[in-house]
MIFIBA-966545 format. One record per residue (C-alpha): residue number from 0; x, y negated, z. Coordinates in steps of 0.001 Angstrom, whole numbers, plus 500000, padded with zeros to 6 digits. Each point is the difference from the previous one (the first is absolute). Layout:
MIFIBA-966545
{r NUM {X Y Z}}
...
***
This chain:
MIFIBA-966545
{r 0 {523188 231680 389636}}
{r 1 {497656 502222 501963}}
{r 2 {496225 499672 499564}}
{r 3 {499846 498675 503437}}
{r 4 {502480 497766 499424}}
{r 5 {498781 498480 497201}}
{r 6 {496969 499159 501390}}
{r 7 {502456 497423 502282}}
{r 8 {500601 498093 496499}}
{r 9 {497205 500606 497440}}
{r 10 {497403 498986 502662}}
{r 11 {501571 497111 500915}}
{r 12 {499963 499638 496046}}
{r 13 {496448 500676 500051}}
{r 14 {499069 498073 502263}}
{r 15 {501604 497065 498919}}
{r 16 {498824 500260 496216}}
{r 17 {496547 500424 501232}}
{r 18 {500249 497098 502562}}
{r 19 {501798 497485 498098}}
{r 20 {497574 498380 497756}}
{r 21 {497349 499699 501972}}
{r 22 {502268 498434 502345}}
{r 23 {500945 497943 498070}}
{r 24 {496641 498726 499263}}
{r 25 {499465 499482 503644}}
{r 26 {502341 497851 502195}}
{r 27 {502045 500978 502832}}
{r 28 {500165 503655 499894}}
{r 29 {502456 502013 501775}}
{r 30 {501842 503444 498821}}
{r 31 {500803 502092 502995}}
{r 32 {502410 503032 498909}}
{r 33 {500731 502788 502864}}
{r 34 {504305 500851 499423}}
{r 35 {501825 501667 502586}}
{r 36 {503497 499587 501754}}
{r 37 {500816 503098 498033}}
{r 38 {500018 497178 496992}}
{r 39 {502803 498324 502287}}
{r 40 {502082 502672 500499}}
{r 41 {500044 504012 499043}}
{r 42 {500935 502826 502179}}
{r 43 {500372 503538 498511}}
{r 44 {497120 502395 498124}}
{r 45 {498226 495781 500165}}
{r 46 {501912 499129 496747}}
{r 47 {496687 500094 497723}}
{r 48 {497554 499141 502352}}
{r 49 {502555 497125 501026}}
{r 50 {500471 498531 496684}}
{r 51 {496226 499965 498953}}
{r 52 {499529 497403 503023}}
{r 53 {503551 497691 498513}}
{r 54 {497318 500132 497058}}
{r 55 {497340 498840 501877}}
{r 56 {501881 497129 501460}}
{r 57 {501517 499067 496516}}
{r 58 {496409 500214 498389}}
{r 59 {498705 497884 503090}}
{r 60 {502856 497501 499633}}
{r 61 {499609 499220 496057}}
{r 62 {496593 500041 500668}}
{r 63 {500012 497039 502328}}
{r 64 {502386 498084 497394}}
{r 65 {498036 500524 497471}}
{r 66 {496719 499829 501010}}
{r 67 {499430 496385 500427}}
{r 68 {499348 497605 502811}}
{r 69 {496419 501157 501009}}
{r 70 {500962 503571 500646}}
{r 71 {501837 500999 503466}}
{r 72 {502037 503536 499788}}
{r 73 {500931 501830 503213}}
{r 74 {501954 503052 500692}}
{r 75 {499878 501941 503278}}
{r 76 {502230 501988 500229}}
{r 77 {499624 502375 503289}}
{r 78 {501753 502995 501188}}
{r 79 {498911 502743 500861}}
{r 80 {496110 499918 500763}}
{r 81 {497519 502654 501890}}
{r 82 {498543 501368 496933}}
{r 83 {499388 504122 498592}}
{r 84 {502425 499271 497106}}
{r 85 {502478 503136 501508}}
{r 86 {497309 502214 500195}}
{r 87 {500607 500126 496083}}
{r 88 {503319 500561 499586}}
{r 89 {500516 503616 498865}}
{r 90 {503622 500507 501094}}
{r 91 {500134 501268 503370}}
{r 92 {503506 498442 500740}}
{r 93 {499228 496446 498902}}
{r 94 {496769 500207 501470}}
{r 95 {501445 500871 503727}}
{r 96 {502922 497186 499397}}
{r 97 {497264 497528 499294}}
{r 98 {497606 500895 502808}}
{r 99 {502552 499531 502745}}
{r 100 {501379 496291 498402}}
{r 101 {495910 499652 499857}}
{r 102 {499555 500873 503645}}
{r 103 {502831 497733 501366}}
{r 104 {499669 496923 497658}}
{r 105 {496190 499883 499171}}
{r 106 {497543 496669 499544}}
{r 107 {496826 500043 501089}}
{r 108 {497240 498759 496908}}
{r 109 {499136 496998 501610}}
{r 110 {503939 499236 499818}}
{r 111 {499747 499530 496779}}
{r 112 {496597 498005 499573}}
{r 113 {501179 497347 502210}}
{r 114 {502445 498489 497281}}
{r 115 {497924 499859 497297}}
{r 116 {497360 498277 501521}}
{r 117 {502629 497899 501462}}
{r 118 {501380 499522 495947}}
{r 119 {496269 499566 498614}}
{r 120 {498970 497264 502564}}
{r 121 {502704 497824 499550}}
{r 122 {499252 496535 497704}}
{r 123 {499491 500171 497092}}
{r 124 {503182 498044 498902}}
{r 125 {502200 502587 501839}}
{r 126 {501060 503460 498468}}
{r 127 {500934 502807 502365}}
{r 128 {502531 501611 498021}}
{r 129 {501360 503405 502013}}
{r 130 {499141 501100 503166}}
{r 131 {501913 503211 501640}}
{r 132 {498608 501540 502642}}
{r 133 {501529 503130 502437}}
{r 134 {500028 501133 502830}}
{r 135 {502177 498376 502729}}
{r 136 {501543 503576 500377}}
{r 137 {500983 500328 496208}}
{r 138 {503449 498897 498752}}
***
């Protein structure tokens, strides 16, 4: 797995192992882990990138069975969102693929906010599991 790409896992890793026992000291606290729709499906040269988000998911998932009943886990899972993440990509060819699906299918920031303040103010007795979010555009 790429450097990049492991930064999709071992920070949700991180994060978690940091988080957890003070949450669980507290009550009511809420994991919110950022997937993709690339963890719902792959396309081609996405294969890596694709499977580090299935991890995320699975991670997020065994982490709300697991964690007990005062801790809430969500996964958003968006597609693709109006970030600079192509401007790293060092192959020229992948790099111009992904800029035109960018251009075409792109969420706006706020697209993605939305849903996880919709997951984080629901009652405290009810657990947003998964939320997917694209564009209307994207299949």
């Amino acid at each position: 797995m790429g450097r990049d790409h492991g930064v999709n896992t071992k920070g949700v890793l991180y994060g978690i192992a940091a988080a957890l026992p003070v949450f669980r000291k507290q009550s009511l606290r809420h994991f919110v882990n950022i997937a993709s729709t690339a963890g719902l499906k792959t396309v081609a040269n996405q294969a890596v990138y694709s499977g580090s988000k299935f991890a995320v998911r699975a991670i997020s998932e065994g982490l709300r069975q697991e964690a007990g009943n005062n801790i809430r886990v969500t996964t958003i899972s968006p597609g693709v969102v109006q970030t600079n993440f192509i401007d790293g990509i060092p192959n020229q060819e992948v790099k111009d693929q992904l800029t035109s699906v960018r251009d075409g299918l792109v969420l706006r920031p706020e697209a993605v906010v939305r849903p996880i303040v919709y997951a984080i103010e629901q009652p405290s007795d009810v657990d947003i599991n998964e939320i997917v979010i694209r564009p209307t555009a994207q299949m």
